[in-house]
C-alpha positions in Angstrom: 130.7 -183.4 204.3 130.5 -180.2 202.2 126.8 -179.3 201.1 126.8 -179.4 197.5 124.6 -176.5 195.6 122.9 -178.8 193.6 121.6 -180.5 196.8 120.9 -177.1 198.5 118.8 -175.9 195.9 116.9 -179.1 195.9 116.1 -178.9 199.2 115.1 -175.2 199.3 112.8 -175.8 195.9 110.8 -178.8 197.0 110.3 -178.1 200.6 107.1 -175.6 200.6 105.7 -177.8 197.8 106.1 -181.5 199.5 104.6 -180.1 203.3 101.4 -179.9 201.9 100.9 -183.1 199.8 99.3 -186.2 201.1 101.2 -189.0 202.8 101.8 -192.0 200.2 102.8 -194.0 203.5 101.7 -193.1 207.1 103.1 -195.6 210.1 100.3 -195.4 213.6 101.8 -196.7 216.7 104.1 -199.4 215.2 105.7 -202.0 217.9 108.3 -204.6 216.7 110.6 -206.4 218.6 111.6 -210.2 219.4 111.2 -212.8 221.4 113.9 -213.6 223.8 115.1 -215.6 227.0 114.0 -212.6 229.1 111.0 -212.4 227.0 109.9 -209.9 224.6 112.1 -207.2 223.4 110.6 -203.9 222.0 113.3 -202.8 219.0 110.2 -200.5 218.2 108.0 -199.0 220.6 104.6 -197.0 219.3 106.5 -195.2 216.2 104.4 -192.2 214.6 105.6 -191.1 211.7 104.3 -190.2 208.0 105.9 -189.2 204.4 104.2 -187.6 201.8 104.4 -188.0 197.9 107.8 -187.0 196.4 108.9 -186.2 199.4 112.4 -187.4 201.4 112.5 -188.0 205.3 115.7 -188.7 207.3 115.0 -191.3 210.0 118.2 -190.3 212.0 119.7 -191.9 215.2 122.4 -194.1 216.6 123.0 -197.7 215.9 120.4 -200.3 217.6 117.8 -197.8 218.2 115.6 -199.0 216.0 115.8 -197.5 212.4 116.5 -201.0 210.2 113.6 -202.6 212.0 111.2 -199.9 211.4 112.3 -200.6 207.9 112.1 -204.1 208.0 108.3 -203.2 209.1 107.7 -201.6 207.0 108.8 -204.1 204.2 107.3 -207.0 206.5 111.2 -208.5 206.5 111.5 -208.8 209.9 112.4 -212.3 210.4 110.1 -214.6 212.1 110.5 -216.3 214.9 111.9 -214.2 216.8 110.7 -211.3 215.6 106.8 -209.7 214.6 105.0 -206.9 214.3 103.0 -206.6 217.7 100.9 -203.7 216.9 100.6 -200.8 214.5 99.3 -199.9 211.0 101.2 -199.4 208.0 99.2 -197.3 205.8 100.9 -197.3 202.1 98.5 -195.7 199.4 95.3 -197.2 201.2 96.8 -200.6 201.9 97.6 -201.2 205.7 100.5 -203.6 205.0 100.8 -204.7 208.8 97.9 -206.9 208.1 98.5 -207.7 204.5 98.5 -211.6 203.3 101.7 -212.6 202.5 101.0 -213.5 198.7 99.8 -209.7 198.6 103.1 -208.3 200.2 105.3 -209.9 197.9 103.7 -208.2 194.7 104.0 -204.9 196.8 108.0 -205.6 197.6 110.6 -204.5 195.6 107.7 -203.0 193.0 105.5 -200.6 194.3 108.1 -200.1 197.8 111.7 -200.9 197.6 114.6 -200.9 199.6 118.7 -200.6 199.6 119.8 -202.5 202.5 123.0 -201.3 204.1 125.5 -203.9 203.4 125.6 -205.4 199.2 127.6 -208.5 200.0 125.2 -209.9 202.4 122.5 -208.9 200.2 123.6 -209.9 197.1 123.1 -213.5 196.4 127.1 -215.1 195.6 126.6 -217.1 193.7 124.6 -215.3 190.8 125.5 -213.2 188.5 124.5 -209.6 188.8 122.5 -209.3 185.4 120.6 -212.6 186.7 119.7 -211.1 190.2 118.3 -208.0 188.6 116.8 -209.7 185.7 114.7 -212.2 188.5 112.5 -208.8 189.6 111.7 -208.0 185.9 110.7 -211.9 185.4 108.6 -212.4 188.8 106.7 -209.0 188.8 106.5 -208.2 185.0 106.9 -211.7 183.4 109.2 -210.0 180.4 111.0 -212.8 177.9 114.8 -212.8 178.8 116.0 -210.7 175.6 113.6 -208.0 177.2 114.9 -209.1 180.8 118.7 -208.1 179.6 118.1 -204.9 177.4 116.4 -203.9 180.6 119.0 -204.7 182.8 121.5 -202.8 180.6 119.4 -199.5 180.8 119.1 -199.9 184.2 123.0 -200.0 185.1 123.8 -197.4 182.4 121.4 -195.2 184.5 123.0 -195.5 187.7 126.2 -194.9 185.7 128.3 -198.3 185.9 130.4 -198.3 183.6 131.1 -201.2 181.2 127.1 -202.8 182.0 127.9 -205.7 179.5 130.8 -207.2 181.5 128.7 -206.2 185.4 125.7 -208.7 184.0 128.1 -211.0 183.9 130.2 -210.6 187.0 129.6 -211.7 190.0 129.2 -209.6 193.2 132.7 -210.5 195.0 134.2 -209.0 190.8 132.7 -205.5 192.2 134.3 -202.8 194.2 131.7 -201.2 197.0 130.7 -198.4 195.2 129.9 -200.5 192.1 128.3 -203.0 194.5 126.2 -200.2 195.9 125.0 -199.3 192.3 124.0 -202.4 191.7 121.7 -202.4 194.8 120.2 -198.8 194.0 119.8 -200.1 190.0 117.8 -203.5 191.8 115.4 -200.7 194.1 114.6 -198.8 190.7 114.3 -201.8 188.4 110.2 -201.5 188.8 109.8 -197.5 189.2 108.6 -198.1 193.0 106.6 -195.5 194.2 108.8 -195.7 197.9 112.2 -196.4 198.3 113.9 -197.0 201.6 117.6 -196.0 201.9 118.9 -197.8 204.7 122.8 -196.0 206.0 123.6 -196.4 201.5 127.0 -195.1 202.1 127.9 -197.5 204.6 131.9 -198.3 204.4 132.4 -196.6 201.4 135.0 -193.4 201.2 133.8 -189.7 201.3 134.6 -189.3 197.3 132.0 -192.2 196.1 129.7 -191.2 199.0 129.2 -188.6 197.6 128.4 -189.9 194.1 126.2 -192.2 195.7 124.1 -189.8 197.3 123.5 -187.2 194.5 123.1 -190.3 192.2 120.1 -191.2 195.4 119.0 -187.9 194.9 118.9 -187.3 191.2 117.2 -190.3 190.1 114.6 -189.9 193.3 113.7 -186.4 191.4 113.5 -187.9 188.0 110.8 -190.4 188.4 109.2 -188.7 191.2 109.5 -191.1 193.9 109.2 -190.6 197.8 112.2 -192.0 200.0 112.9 -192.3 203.5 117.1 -191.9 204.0 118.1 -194.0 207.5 121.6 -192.5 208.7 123.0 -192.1 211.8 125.0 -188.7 209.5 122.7 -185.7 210.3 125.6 -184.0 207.8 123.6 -186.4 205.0 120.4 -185.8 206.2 121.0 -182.0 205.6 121.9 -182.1 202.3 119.3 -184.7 200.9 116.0 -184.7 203.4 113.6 -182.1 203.7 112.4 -183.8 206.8 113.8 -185.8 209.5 112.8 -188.3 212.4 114.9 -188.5 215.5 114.6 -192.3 216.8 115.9 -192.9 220.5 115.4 -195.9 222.2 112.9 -197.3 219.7 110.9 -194.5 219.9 110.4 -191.3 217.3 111.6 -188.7 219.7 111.6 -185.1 217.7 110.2 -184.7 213.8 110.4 -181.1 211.8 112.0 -180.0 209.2 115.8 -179.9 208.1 116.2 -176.3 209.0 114.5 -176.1 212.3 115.9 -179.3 213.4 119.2 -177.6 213.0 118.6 -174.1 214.1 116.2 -175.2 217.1 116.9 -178.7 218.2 113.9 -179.8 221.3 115.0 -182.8 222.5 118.1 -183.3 224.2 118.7 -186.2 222.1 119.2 -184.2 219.1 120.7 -181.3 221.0 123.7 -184.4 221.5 123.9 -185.0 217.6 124.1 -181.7 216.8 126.8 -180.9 218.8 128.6 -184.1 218.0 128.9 -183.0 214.4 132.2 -181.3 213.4 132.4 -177.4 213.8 134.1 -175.5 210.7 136.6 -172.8 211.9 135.9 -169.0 210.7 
């Protein structure tokens, strides 16, 4: 995928700055996994990793190493049984969610930390319409009347640039295309300005033309209210145009962290030296 300037100068601009802010969210020897036949299964295994404010990491690696449950940590998802949390704090602006009460958690999900899972048809509930799906986060954590609940909405969807927001309130997920589906997820993860949004693989099965929309749309509302966001990709090509810091996960384990440009120009692990050479080589 071409670098974009826009994203180039982004990237160059807010790196220096972001390095030495504080870390909104910091994750201590996190363990995950589930309980099996063979018994239990580490999907993460002691994961270090922290992000400051305003700042975007790419949590990079293959598929099944471990990067959607470190999510689903994170946003205590993880669905029980089989799975937990073994060990591990989850430190988000003084909170250690790991050991957050439930009722707690849920005023803390989806408004203060959000999160675009990778697939919108398994996501999005069928058999409700789009403007009632978003319109439920504005009613549960801000108790707004409905005619507040729908201007909302409308401002929302006219921000991540659907077009025609009247009729896609109405409309039902299967009435969307995928990219229009995947706006519809990133509208939901902004409804409540959250101050952390996870971006789990956003561009999944969608073409290289709204890809790309999608990702400068990521990018360009992430700088307008400020947020922090951690990108999970297995693409190091998106990571480089987006992150200005990225996590190597291997085996359920954070294996090399530093920023885009070293990661690139001085890979440690052999892990990464793989990805790196796995990525497509322009001709001169």
């Amino acid at each position: 995928m071409v670098v974009s300037l826009f994203f180039l100068l982004y990237s160059i601009r807010h790196t220096a700055l972001w390095s030495i802010m504080e870390s909104i969210l910091s994750v201590s020897h996190l363990t995950t996994g589930f309980q099996t036949d063979s018994g239990f299964l580490k999907a993460v295994d002691g994961v270090d990793f922290s992000i400051g404010w305003g700042e975007t990491m790419g949590l990079v690696g293959e598929s099944g190493c471990g990067k959607s449950v470190t999510a689903l940590s994170i946003m205590r998802l993880v669905p029980s049984p089989p799975g937990r949390i073994e060990s591990g704090d989850i430190l988000f602006d003084g909170m250690n969610l790991a050991s957050l009460p439930e009722k707690q958690m849920r005023k803390i999900r989806g408004d203060r930390i959000s999160m675009i899972f990778q697939e919108p048809m398994t996501s999005l509930n069928p058999v409700y319409t789009i403007g009632d799906q978003i319109g439920e986060m504005f009613a549960f954590h801000r108790g707004l009347p409905k005619k507040e609940i729908l201007e909302a909405t409308l401002h929302l969807l006219t921000q991540v640039g659907m077009a025609a927001p009247k009729r896609v309130v109405s409309s039902y997920p299967h009435q969307l295309s995928g990219g229009q589906r995947q706006r519809v997820m990133i509208a939901m993860a902004l409804a409540l300005s959250p101050s952390l949004m996870i971006a789990d693989e956003p561009t999944t099965a969608l073409d290289v033309t709204i890809q790309a929309a999608i990702l400068e749309l990521l990018v360009s509302l992430k700088v307008e209210r400020r947020m922090s966001m951690i990108l999970i990709t297995h693409d190091l090509g998106v990571v480089s145009e987006v992150a200005q810091r990225v996590s190597v996960m291997y085996a359920g384990e954070i294996v090399e962290e530093s920023g885009v440009s070293d990661l690139f120009d001085e890979p440690l692990h052999p892990y990464t030296q793989g990805l790196i050479r796995s990525l497509p080589q322009t001709q001169d």
